[in-house]
C-alpha positions in Angstrom: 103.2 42.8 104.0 101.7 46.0 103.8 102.5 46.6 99.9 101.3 43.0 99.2 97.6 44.2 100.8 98.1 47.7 98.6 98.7 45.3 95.2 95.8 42.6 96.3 93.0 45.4 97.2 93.8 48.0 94.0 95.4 46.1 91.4 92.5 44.3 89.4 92.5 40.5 88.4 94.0 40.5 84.8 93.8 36.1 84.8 91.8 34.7 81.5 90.4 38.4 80.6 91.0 40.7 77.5 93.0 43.3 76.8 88.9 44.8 76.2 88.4 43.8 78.9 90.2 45.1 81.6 90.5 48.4 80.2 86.7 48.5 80.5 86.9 47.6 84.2 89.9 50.2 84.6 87.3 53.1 82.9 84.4 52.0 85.0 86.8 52.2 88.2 88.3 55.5 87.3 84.2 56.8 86.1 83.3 55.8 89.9 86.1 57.8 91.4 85.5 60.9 89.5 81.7 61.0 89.6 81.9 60.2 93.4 83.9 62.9 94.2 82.3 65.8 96.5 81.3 68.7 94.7 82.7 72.2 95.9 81.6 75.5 95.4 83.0 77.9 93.4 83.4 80.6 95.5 86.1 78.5 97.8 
């Protein structure tokens, strides 16, 4: 039960869409995690 919430919630809906497509919505998702990410200082 607990993996079929994982695959639901993270795996995006691939259903009538292009390969284009969804490899523009997997760069925007992985763009939003890696600009959202704290910034830490360099001395740490």
């Amino acid at each position: 039960m607990v993996l079929f919430a994982l695959v639901a919630r993270f795996v995006p809906e691939t259903k009538g869409r292009s390969l284009e497509e969804i490899e523009l919505d997997l760069r925007a998702r992985a763009h939003l995690r890696t600009s959202a990410a704290p910034a830490t200082p360099a001395g740490i």
